[in-house]
C-alpha positions in Angstrom: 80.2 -20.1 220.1 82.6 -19.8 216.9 81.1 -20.7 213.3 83.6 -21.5 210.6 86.2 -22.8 208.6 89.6 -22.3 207.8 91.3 -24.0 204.5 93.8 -24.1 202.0 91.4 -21.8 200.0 89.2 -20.2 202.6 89.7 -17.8 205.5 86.3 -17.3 207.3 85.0 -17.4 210.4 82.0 -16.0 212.3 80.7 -16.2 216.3 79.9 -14.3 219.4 83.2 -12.8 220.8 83.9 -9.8 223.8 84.9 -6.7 222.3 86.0 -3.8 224.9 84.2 -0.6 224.0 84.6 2.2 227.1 85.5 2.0 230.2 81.8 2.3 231.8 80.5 -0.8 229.8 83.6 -2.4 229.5 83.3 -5.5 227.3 80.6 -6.3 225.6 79.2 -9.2 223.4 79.1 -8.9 219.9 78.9 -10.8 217.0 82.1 -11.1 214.5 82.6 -11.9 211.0 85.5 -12.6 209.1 85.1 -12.8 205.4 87.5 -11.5 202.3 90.0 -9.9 204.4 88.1 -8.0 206.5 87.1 -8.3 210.2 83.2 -7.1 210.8 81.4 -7.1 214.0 77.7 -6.4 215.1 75.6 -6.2 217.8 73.7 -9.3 216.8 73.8 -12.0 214.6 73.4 -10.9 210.9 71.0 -13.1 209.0 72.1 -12.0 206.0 68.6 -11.4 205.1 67.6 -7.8 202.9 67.3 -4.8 204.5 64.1 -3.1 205.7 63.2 0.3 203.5 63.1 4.0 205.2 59.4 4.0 205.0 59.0 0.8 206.3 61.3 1.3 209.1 59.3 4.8 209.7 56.2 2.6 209.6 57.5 0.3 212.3 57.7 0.8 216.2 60.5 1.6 217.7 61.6 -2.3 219.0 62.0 -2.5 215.1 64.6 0.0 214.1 66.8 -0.9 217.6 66.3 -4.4 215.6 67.3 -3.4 212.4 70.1 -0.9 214.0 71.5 -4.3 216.1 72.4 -5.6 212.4 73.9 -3.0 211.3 77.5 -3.4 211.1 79.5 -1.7 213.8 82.6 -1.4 213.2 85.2 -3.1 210.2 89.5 -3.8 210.4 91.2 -4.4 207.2 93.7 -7.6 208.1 96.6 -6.3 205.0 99.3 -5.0 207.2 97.2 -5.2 210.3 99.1 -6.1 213.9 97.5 -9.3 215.8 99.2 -9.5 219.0 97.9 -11.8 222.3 97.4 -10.3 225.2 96.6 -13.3 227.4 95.1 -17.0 227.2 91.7 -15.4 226.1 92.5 -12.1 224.9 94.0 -10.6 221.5 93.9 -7.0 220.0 94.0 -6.1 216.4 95.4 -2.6 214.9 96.5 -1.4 211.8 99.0 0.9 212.8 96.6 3.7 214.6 93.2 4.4 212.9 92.1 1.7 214.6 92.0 -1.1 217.5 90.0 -4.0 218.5 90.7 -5.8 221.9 88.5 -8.8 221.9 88.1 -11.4 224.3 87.0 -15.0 223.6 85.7 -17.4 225.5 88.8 -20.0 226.4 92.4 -20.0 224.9 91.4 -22.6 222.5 88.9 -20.6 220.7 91.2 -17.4 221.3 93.8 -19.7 219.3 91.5 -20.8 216.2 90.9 -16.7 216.0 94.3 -15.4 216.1 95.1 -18.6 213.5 92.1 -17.7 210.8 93.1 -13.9 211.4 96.6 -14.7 210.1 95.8 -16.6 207.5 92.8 -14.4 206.7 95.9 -11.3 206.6 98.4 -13.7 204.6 95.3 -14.1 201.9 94.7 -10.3 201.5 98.9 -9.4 200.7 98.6 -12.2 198.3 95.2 -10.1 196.8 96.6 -7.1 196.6 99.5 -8.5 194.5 97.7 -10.7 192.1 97.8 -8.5 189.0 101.6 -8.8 189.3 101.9 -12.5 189.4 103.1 -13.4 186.6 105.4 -10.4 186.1 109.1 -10.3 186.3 110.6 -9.9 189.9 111.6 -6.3 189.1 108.1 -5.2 187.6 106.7 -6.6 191.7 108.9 -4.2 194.2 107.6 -6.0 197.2 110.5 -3.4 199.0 108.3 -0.3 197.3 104.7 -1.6 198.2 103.3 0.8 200.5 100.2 0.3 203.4 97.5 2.8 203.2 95.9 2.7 206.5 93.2 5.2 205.3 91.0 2.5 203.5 89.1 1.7 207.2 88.1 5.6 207.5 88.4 6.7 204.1 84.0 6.6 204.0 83.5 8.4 206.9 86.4 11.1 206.0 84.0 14.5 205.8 86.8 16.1 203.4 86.9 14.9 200.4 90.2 13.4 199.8 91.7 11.4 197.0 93.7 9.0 198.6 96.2 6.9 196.5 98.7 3.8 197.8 101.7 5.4 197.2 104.9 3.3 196.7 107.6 3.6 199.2 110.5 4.7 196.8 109.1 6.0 193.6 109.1 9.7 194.1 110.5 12.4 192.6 113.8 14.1 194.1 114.7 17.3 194.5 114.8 18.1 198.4 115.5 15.5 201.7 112.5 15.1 204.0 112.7 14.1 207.7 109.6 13.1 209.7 109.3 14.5 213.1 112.0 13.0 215.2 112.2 10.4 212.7 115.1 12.4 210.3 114.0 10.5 207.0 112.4 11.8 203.5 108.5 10.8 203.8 108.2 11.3 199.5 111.0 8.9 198.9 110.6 5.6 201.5 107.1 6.0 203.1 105.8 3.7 206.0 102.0 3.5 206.1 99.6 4.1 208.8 97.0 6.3 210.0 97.3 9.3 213.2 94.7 12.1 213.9 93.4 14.4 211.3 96.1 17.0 212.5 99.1 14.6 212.1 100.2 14.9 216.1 98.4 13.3 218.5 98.3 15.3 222.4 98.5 13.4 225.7 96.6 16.5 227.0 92.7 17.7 227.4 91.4 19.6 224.4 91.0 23.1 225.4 90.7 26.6 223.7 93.4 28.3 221.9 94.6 31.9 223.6 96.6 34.6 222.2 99.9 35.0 223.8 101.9 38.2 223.4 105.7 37.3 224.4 107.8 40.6 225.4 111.5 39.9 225.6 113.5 42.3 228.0 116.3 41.7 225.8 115.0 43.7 223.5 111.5 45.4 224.1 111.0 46.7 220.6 110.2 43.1 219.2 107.5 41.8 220.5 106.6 37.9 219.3 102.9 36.1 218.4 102.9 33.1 220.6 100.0 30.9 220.0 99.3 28.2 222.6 97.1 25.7 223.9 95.5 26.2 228.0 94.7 23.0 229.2 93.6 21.7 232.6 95.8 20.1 234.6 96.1 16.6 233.4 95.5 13.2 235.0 98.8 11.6 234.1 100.1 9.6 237.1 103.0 7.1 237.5 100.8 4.9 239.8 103.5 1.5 239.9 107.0 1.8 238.7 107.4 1.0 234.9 109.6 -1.9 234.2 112.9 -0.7 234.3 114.4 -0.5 230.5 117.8 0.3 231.5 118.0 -2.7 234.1 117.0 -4.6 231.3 119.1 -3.2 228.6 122.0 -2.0 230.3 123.4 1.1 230.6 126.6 3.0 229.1 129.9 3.2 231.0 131.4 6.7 230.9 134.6 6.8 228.5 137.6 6.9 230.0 139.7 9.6 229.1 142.5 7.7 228.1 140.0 6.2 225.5 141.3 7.1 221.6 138.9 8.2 219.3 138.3 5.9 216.2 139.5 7.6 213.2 136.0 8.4 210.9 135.8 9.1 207.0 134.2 12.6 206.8 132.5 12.1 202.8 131.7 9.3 200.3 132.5 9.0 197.2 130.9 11.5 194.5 127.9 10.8 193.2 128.1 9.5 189.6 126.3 11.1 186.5 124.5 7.8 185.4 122.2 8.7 182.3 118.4 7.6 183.5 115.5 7.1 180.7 112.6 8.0 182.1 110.8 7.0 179.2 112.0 3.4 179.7 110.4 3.3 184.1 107.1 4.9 183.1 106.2 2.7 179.8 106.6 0.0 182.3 103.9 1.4 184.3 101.5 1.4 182.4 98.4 -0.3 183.9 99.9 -1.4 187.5 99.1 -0.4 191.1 101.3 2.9 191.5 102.6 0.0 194.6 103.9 -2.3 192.1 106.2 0.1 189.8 109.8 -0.5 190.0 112.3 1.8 191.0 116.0 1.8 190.6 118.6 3.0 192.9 119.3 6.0 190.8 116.7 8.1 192.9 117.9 6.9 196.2 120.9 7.5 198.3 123.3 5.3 199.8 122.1 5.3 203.0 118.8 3.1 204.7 115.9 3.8 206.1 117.4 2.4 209.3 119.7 4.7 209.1 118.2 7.9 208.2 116.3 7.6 211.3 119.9 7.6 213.1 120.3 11.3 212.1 117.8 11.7 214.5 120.3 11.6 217.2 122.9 14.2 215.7 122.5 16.9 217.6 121.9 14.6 221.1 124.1 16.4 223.1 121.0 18.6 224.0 119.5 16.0 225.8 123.3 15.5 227.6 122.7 19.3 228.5 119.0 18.6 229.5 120.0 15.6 232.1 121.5 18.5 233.7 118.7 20.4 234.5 117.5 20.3 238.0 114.1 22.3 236.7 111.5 20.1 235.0 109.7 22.8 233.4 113.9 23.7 231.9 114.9 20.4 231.0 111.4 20.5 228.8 112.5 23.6 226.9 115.6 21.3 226.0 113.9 18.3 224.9 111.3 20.5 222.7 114.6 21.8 220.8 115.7 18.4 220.3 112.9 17.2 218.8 113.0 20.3 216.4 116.3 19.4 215.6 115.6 16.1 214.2 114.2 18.2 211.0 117.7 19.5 210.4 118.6 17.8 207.1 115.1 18.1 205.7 115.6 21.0 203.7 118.5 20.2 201.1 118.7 15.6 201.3 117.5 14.8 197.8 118.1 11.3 197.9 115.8 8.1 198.6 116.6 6.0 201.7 116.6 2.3 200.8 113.6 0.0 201.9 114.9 -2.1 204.6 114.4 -5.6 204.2 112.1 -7.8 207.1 114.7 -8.6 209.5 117.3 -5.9 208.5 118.9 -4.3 211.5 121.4 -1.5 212.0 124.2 -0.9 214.6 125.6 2.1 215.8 127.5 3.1 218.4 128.9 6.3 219.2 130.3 6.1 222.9 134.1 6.9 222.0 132.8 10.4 220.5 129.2 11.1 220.6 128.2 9.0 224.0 125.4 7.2 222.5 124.3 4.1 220.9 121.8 2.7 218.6 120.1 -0.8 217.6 117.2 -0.3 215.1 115.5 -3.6 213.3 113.2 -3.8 210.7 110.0 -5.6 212.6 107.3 -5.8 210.0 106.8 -5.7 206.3 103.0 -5.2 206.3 102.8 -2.6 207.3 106.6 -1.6 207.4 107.8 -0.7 210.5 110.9 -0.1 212.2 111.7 -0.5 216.0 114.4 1.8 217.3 116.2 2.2 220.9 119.2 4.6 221.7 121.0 5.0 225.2 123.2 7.7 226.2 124.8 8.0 229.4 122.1 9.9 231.4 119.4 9.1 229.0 117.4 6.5 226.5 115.4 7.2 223.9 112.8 4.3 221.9 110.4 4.6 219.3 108.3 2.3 216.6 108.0 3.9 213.6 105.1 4.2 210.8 103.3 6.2 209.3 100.2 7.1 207.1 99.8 9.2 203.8 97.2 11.8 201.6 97.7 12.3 198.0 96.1 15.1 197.5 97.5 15.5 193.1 99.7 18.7 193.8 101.2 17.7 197.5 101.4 14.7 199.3 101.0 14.9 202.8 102.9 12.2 205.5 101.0 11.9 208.8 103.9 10.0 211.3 102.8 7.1 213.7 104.1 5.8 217.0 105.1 7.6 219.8 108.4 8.4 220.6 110.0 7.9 224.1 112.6 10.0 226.1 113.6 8.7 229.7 116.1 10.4 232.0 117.7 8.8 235.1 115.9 10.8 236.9 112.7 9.5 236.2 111.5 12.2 234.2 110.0 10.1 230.9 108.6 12.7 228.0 106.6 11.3 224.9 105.6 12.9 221.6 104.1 12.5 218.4 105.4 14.1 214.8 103.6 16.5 213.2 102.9 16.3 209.3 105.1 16.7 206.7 104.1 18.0 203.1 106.1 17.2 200.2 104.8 20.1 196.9 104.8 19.9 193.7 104.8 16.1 193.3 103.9 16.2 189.5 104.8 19.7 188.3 107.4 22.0 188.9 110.6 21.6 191.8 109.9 19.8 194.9 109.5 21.4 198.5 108.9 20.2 201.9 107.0 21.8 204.6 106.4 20.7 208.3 103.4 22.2 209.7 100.7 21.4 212.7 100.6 20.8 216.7 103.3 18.8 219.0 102.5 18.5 222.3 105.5 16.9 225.1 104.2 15.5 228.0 106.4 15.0 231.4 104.8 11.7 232.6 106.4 12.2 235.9 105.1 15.5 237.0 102.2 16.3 234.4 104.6 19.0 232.6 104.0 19.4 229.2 105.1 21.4 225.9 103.1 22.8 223.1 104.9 23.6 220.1 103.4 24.9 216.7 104.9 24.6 213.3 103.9 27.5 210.9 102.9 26.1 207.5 104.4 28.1 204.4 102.6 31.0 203.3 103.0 33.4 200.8 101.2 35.6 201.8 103.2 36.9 205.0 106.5 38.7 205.7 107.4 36.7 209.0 110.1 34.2 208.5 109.2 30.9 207.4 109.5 27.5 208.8 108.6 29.1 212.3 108.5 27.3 215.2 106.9 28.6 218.7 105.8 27.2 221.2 105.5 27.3 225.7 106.6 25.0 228.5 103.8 25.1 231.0 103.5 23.5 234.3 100.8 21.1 236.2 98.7 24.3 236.4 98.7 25.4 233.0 100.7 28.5 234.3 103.6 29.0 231.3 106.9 29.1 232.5 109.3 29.2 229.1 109.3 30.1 226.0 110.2 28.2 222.6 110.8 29.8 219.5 113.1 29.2 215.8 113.0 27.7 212.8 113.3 23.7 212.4 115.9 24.4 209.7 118.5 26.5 211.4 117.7 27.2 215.6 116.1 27.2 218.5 116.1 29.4 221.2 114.8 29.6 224.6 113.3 32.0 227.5 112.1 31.9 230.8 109.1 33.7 231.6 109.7 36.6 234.2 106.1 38.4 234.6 102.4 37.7 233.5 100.0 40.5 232.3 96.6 39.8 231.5 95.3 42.5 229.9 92.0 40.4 228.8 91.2 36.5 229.6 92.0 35.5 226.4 95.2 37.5 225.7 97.6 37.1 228.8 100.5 39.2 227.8 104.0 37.3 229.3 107.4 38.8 230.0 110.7 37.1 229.7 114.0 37.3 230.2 117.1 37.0 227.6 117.0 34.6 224.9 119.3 31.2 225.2 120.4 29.5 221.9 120.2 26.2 222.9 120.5 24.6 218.9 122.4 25.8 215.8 122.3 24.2 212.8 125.6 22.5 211.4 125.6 23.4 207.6 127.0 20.7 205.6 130.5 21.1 203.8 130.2 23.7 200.9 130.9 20.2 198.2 128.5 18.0 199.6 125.6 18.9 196.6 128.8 16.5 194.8 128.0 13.1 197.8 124.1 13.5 198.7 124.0 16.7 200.0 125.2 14.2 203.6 126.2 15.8 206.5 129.5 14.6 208.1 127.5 11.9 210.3 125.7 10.9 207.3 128.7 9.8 205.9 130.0 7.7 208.4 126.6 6.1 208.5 127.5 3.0 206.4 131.5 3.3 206.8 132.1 -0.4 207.1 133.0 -1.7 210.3 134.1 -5.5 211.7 131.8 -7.5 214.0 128.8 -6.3 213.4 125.4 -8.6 213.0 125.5 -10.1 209.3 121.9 -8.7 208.6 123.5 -5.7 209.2 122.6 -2.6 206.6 126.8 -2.5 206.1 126.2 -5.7 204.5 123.8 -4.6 202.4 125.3 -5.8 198.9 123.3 -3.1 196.9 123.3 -0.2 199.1 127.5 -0.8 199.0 127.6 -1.4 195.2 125.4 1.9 195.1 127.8 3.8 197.1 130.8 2.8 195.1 129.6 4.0 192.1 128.4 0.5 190.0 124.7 1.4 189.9 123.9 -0.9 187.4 125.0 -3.7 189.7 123.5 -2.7 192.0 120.1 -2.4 190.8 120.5 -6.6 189.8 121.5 -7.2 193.0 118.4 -5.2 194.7 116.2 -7.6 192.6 117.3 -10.5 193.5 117.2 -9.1 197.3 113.5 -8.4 197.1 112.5 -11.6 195.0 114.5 -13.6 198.2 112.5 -12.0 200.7 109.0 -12.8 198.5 110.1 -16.5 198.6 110.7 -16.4 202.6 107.5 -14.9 202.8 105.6 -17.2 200.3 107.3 -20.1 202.6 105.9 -18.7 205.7 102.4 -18.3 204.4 102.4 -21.9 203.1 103.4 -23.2 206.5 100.6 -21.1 207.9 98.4 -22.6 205.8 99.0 -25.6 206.6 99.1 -25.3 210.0 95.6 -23.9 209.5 94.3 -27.1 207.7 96.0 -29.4 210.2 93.8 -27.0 213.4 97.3 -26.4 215.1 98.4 -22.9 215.9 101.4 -21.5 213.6 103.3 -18.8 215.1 103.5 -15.3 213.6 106.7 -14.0 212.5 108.9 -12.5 215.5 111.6 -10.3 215.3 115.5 -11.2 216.5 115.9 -8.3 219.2 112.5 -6.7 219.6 109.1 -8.3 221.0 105.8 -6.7 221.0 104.6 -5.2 224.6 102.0 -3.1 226.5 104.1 -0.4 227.4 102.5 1.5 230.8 103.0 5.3 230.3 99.8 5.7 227.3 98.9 1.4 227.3 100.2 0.9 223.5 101.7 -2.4 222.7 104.7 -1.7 221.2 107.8 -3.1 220.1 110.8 -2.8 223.3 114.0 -4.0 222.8 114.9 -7.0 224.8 118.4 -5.5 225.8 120.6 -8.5 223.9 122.4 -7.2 220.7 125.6 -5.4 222.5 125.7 -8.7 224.5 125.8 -11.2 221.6 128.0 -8.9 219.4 130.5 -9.0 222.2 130.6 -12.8 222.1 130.3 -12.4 218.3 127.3 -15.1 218.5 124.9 -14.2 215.8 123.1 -17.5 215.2 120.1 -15.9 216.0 120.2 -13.7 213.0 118.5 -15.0 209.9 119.6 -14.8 206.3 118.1 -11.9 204.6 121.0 -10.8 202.2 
């Protein structure tokens, strides 16, 4: 039975609902309360009455503390920026972004419905909390675009470490060196998307196991001998019981490009970047006394690129997957996907420039079949927290991902924990997902900024329980091996490693077959391979492009206008173009009056909900255009998959679907 009311000026409700907690007890009864933003549950019904004392609770019999301890609240979900989604008629799961998840059960559709209503509303109230003490300020002094989701407020109590976490804004950073996140080729310091992943910043599909010393030996040259470290596993349990839903059916799949095909012509730079005269004086007296979410930033830290598509870059060097859909051995097409994923991290080390915040709704085209043989369609699916949905097909292969993440400020170095899981499927069934590791930005307050990648990524072959462990070395100072090392091993079902993965993620990687196996002790199996293969190599930017962004060639064709494409569109992003072209005072007006648009669509949409509340009818959350929210079978997220209509509708040039976001 559900207790409440929901009201123009009151979100609350409280009842018995099923929450799921393991798969031995399944679901089990609890008691939930929503008050101030917050979603509690317990194992009974909480009086509200005071607490019992330590010595009276030592005084009492047991039946008394399991008494006390059933009031004791279980488990709490902050609703600002968290993800309701429905399952079925009676089920609905709540997460905010991956710290944590509640899939709760109700008792009919109806009360499922007054829920999932008073949870909206109850998440609508809470953005509207946050930015209170920026009311009454000017549009410009409330960067809506900048505001940035900590997902660590849930676990920040029970963190054992003692971390100063800070909402950091998602543009007002410091520049002075690009930043790409995993596969996810963006700079984490300058537009951060908020979540929460594992304490190490990579989550593994794999059993925990102990870590072993491996000695590699190459025959190519037996005088260097290289550390590997690895993780042994067990064989894992990872089955493809029932065939997934077939994307590419769905979504379509690439023709090959006839050779009589003619390459579109491409620009190859952008125009320089001006020397515009910035008081810094002038931003941080305007800070004074405001959530470090709410200070305004102007374009002159960012570059004229998105978010949407800095995450593009990811596919630049794709044409190792191409090479990998050749591969007729799983354990070799894995030592190719590993390098692609290190590649991704390519442009990290010299981009100084600040992606622009996509707006809700903002999507981005592109398609690189005449050259490349791929193409993209990424959409900006949610604003709290901000997240992007991405899908890419080439001709053997597809690629999807959401993307999120988390953050630490930690005063000297802020670290950026990626979220989601990214997806690689190849026709021949073979389907690979990874996570990110961390990236640390240094220096943030003193001194010249530098970016590090550092912890665990572990691949994982769906199909045939193959998987890759790859370690990024932090930075040290303290040793003479080359830095921003990567290493890492391909092993099969068994655990028995068959290649070997070593580079840097700013210049190559190369790989190795294993040949022999020596174990000299149980923990330090000694392993023998053949000659190294570079299967990545770096391409350096032009020697003038510290003069346009430090952009590679493919960075600059990014935003190169182009006919037909949707009219939310990053192209037609009026700011991001009058950036490019020089007028960035223009374009700083016209990025207010972008964000104060999207605050009135969203006030509109919260008044509707509102009212929908007070009427008892259910109000529909926002959806976006070519992306919808589903329970995705290879690790049972519910994720955002594209719906396999954009190249469709552009080719009939039907866009009413689109809404009006510039």
């Amino acid at each position: 039975m559900t207790e409440g009311k929901v009201s123009n000026s009151e979100a609350e409700m409280k009842g018995w609902l099923f929450k799921w907690t393991n798969y031995l007890k399944g679901y089990q009864r609890r008691w939930f309360v929503l008050s101030n933003g917050l979603l509690s549950y317990y194992r009974a019904e909480n009086s509200g009455g005071s607490k019992l004392s330590i010595r009276r609770r030592r005084r009492a019999g047991r039946t008394e503390n399991q008494a006390e301890m059933a009031h004791t609240c279980r488990g709490t979900i902050s609703l600002h920026g968290a993800l309701i989604h429905t399952e079925d008629s009676c089920t609905f799961v709540i997460s905010n972004g991956g710290t944590q998840t509640f899939h709760i059960k109700a008792a009919n559709e109806v009360e499922r419905q007054r829920w999932v209503t008073a949870l909206e509303l109850a998440k609508a109230k809470a953005i509207r909390a946050m930015e209170s003490d920026v009311s009454h300020s000017s549009p410009s002094d409330d960067d809506d675009e900048n505001e940035f989701y900590d997902a660590q407020d849930e676990a920040c109590n029970q963190d054992t470490e003692a971390n100063f976490i800070l909402k950091i804004p998602l543009g007002h950073r410091r520049t002075s060196s690009g930043v790409s996140l995993g596969s996810q080729s963006s700079d984490p310091r300058l537009h951060l998307q908020d979540g929460h992943d594992e304490a190490s910043g990579s989550s593994s599909e794999v059993d925990d196991a102990t870590e072993t010393k491996v000695l590699v030996i190459s025959s190519s040259d037996p005088t260097t001998a290289h550390d590997e470290s690895t993780n042994k596993t067990n064989s894992p349990t990872l089955s493809s019981n029932g065939r997934q839903r077939s994307i590419a059916n769905s979504q379509g799949s690439l023709v090959p490009m006839s050779s009589s095909e003619t390459k579109k012509t491409r620009r190859t730079r952008v125009p320089d970047k001006p020397n515009y005269p910035l008081n810094l004086w002038s931003i941080m007296k305007n800070c004074i006394g405001k959530e470090l979410s709410k200070i305004p930033m102007p374009v002159n830290f960012s570059e004229p690129l998105s978010m949407l598509q800095r995450l593009i870059e990811d596919y630049e060097y794709a044409d190792i997957l191409d090479k990998a859909a050749h591969c007729t051995d799983s354990c070799e097409q894995m030592a190719y996907v590993a390098a692609f994923t290190v590649s991704s991290y390519a442009t990290t080390s010299n981009r100084t420039g600040k992606p622009f915040n996509p707006l809700l709704g903002e999507t981005y085209e592109c398609d690189r079949t005449d050259d490349l043989g791929w193409r993209a369609i990424s959409e900006q699916v949610s604003h709290h927290p901000p997240m992007v949905a991405q899908y890419c097909e080439g001709r053997q292969w597809r690629c999807w991902q959401e993307f999120t993440m988390a953050s630490k400020f930690r005063g000297k170095y802020l670290q950026v924990i990626p979220l989601g899981m990214a997806h690689l499927e190849f026709n021949s069934g073979n389907h690979y997902t990874w996570r990110k590791v961390t990236t640390t930005v240094h220096n943030i307050i003193v001194g010249k900024l530098w970016v590090d990648q550092h912890g665990d990524m572990d691949i994982v072959n769906h199909k045939d329980g193959v998987k890759c462990h790859l370690k990024y070395i932090p930075y040290s100072y303290f040793t003479r091996d080359i830095q921003r090392k990567v290493k890492g091993c391909v092993m099969d079902s068994d655990g028995n490693v068959k290649w070997v993965v070593s580079g840097t993620w700013d210049n190559k990687i190369d790989i190795a077959p294993v040949i022999s196996t020596e174990r000299a002790s149980p923990d330090n199996p000694v392993f023998k391979t053949s000659s190294y293969t570079s299967v990545w190599k770096r391409k350096m930017p032009p020697p003038d492009s510290d003069r346009y962004y430090n952009f590679t060639e493919l960075a600059c064709q990014l935003n190169e206008p182009e006919p037909g494409v949707a009219p939310t569109d990053t192209r037609n992003r009026p700011d991001q173009r009058l950036m490019e072209n020089g007028m960035w005072d223009d374009a700083n007006l016209e990025k207010v009056r972008l964000e104060e648009k999207q605050r009135a669509a969203r006030r509109v949409r919260e008044a509707d909900a509102e009212k929908a509340a007070a009427e008892g009818r259910p109000y529909p959350p926002y959806e976006p255009v070519w992306f919808k929210k589903e329970k995705e079978p290879w690790t049972g997220s519910v994720i955002h998959m594209y719906q396999g209509k954009y190249w469709e509708c552009k080719e009939q040039q039907d866009w009413s679907m689109c809404p009006d976001i510039y």
